[in-house]
N, C-alpha and C positions, 0 to 999 in steps of 0.2 A: 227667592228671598234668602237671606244670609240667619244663620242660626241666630242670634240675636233677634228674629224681626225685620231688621232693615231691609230696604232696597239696594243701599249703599251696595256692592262690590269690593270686596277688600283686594281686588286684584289691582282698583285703580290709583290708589293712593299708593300703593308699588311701584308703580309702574309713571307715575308723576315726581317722585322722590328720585327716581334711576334717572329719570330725564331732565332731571334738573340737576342731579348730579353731574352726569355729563355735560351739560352745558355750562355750569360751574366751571368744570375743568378746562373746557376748549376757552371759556374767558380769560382763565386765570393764565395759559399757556399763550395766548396771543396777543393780549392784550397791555400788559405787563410795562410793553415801550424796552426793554431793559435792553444795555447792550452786550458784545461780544465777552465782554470781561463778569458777569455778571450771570455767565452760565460754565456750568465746569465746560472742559477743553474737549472731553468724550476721546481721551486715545489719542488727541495731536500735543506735539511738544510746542512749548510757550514761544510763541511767534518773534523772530529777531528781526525780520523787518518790515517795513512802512506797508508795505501790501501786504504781508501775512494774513492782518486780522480777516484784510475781506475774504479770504480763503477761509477763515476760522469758521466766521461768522456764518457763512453759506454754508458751513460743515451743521454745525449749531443747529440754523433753520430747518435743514432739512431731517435732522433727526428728534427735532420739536413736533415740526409737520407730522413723521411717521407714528411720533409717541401719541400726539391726538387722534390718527385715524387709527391706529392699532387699537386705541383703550376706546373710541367709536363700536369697533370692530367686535371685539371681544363683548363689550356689553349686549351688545346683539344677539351673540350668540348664545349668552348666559342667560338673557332674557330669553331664550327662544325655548331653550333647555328646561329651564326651569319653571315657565309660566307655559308649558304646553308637553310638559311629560303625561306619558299617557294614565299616570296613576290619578290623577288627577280629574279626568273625564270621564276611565274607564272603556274609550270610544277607541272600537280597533284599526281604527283607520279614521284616521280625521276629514274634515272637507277639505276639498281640494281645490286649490284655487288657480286657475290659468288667464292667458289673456289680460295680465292688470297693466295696461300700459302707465301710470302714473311709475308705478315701479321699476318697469321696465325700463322708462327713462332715467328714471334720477341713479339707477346702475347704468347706464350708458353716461347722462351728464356728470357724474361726479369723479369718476375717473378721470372723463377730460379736462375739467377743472382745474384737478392736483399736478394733471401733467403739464395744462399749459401756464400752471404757475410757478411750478421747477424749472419749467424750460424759461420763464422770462427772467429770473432769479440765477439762475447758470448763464444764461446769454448776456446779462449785462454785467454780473463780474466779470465774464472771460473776459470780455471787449475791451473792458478796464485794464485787466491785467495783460495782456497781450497788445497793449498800446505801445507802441516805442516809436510814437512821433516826437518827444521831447530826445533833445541831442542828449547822449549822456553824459556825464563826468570822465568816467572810466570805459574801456572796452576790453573784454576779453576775448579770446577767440579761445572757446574750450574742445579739445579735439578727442575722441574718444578712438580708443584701438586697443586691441584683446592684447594684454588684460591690465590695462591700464590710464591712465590721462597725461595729457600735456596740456602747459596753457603756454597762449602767446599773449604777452601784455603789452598791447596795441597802444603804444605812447611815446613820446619825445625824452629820452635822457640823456642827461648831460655824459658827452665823450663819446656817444653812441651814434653813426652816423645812419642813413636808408630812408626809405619812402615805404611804409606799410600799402600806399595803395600799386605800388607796381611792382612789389614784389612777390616773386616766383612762386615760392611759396605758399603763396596766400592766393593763390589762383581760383581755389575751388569757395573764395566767399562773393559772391555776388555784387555787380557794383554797386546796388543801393544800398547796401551797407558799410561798404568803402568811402561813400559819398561824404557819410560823418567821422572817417579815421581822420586822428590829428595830423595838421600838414608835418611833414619831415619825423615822422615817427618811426624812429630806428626800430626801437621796441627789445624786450628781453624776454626771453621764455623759460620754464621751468617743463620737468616733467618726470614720470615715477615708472616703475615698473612693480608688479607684486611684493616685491619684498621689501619697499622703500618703506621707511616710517617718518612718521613726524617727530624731531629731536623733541619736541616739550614734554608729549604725552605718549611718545610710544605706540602710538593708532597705527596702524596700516594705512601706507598710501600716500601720494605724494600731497604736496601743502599747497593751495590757491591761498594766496594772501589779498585781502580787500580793506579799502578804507573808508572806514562810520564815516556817517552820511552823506556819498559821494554816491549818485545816480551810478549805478554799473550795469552794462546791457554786456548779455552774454551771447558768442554768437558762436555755436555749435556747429560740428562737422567732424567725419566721422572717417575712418582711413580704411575701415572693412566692413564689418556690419552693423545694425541697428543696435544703438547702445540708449542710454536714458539719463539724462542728467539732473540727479535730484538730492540738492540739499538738505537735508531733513528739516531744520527746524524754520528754514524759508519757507516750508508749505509748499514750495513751487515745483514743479518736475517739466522738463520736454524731451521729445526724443531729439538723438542725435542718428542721422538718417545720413548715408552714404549719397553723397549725389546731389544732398538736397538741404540747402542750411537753414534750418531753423534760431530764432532769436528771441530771447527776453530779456528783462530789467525789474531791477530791484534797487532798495535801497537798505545796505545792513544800519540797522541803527542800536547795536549792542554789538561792544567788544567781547570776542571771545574765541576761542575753537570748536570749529564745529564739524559733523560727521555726515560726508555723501557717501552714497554710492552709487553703483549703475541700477537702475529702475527693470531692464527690459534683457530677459534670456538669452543671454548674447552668445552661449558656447560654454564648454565643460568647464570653464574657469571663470564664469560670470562670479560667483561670489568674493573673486579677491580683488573686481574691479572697484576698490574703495579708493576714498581720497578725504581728506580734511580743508577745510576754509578757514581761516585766518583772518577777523578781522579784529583792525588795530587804525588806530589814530591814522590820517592823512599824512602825518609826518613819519611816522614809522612805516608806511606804505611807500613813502618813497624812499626811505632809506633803503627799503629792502630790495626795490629795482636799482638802487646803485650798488648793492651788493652782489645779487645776479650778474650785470655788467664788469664786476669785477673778478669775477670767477670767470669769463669770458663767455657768458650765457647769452650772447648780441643775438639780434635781427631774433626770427621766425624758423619753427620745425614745421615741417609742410604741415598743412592744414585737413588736408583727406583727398578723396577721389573727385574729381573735375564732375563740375555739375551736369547731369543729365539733360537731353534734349528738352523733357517737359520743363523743365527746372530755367533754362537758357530763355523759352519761348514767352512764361510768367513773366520773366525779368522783361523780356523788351515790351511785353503788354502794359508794365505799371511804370514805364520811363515814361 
C-alpha cells in the first residue's frame, strides 16, 4: 500500500502521463500533413529548381523519422533509469528476465519497419529524379578533368556548322544519349582551369550558363579520374566516372549565380575543382552561345576516355 492508504501505485500514473506524452509527440510529428516548405531546411540551401524540393523533402522526412524514434528512444531509457534505480527497491540485483520473445521481436520487427520504409521513400524519389525519359530542352555535356571543368553545349547556332552525334569528340557519350542530341548541332563549349573566375562575382571557376525553365539533362564524362558533379543549391549530385557516362535533369527555376563544386577526392587539388551556374532568361542564354561562337569557341573539347568494355555491352543490352 502507498503511504496514504491506497492501493493506487503512484508509479502508474507516471508512467501513463510519459506514454501519452510520447504518443502526443509521434501524432503531432506525423500527422501534421504539412509540407516541404513548412519545416525549416536543417542545413540544405533554399531549392532553385523543380526537383529540389523532393530532395528537400526526403531530407525533412527522414530527420522527422529519426527525431521520433530518438525522443522513443530516450524516453526509454529515462524511464528505465529512473523508475528502476536501485535506491528505490533497495534489491541488489533485480529479477532477471530472459527468454521474452514478445520483445524480442518487436526489437527484431521495428528496425525492419523503419528500414523498409526509408528504403521505399529513397527508392521512389531516386526513380523520379534519375528519370530522363522526357527529351530535354537543353543538353550539356559536363566533362570533368583535374583540376577543372568544361562544358560542351550540345545545340544548333546560328553561323555554327557540325553534327554533335558524329562527332569525334564526343565519342566517349554513349549512343542512347546521342539519340536525343539536336539534329545538326554545331554546338559551343566553354571551359576553366583553377585560376579562372567568374567576371560578375569573383568566385573561382569557370561559368555554365543555363536558361529558367528549360528541362536541361546533364551528361557527365570524365578525362582522368572519378570527379562529382554537384550543384549546391540544386540538391542534386552524380559522379563523373571515366569510362562510364552518367546523366541527369533538372529544371532551374530561379535566376541567379550559383556555386558547384567537385563532390568526390579526386587528387591533391580537388578543392580548386570549383565552378559557378548561371542561370538567366532563355534569351540571354542564347545570346551567350552566340557570343561563345563569336570568340571562336565552335564544335566540342573531347569529352573524356572511350567507354569501357562493361559500359559498350550495357549499351547494346538496352538498344
Amino acid at each position: 500500500m502507498s503511504p496514504n492508504g491506497s492501493d493506487r501505485s503512484p508509479r502508474r500514473p507516471m508512467r501513463r502521463k510519459l506514454l501519452q506524452a510520447l504518443t502526443a509527440g509521434l501524432v503531432l510529428v506525423t500527422a501534421t500533413g504539412c509540407t516541404y516548405k513548412d519545416f525549416p531546411r536543417l542545413g540544405m540551401p533554399t531549392p532553385t529548381t523543380e526537383e529540389a524540393p523532393r530532395i528537400l523533402s526526403l531530407w525533412q522526412g527522414s530527420w522527422a523519422a529519426a527525431l521520433v524514434i530518438g525522443c522513443l528512444v530516450w524516453g526509454l531509457i529515462l524511464w528505465s533509469v529512473f523508475f528502476h534505480r536501485r535506491s528505490r527497491t533497495k534489491v541488489e540485483v533485480p529479477a532477471q528476465t530472459r527468454y521474452n520473445m514478445p520483445i524480442e521481436a518487436l526489437y527484431t520487427v521495428v528496425p525492419l519497419i523503419i528500414v523498409s520504409v526509408l528504403f521505399y521513400f529513397t527508392a521512389r524519389d531516386e526513380s523520379k529524379l534519375m528519370d530522363i525519359s522526357k527529351k530535354p530542352d537543353v543538353t550539356v555535356n559536363v566533362i570533368g578533368y583535374q583540376w577543372s571543368w568544361g562544358f560542351n553545349y550540345i545545340t544548333p547556332v546560328d553561323g555554327v556548322t557540325g553534327d554533335a552525334k558524329t562527332n569525334p569528340n564526343l565519342n566517349a557519350i554513349p549512343n542512347r544519349f546521342k539519340d536525343d542530341f539536336p539534329a545538326n548541332a554545331g554546338g559551343v563549349y566553354d571551359y576553366g582551369t583553377p585560376a579562372t573566375r567568374n567576371p560578375q562575382t569573383g568566385n573561382p571557376g569557370p561559368t555554365l550558363w543555363l536558361p529558367k525553365g528549360k528541362t536541361v539533362r546533364f551528361v557527365l564524362t570524365s578525362r582522368d579520374v572519378i570527379h562529382s558533379f554537384w550543384v549546391v543549391p540544386f540538391l542534386m549530385k552524380q559522379d563523373v566516372i571515366p569510362g562510364h557516362t552518367n546523366a541527369f535533369q533538372v529544371t532551374p527555376n530561379q535566376e541567379g549565380t550559383f556555386l558547384g563544386k567537385c563532390a568526390e577526392l579526386c587528387g591533391v587539388d580537388h578543392a580548386r575543382m570549383l565552378f559557378n551556374v548561371k542561370v538567366v532568361s532563355p534569351e540571354r542564354y542564347e545570346q551567350h552561345l552566340k557570343d561563345l561562337a563569336k570568340k571562336g569557341q565552335t564544335g566540342y573539347i573531347p569529352a573524356g576516355i572511350a567507354q569501357t568494355s562493361h559500359e559498350k555491352n550495357r549499351e547494346t543490352n538496352t538498344l
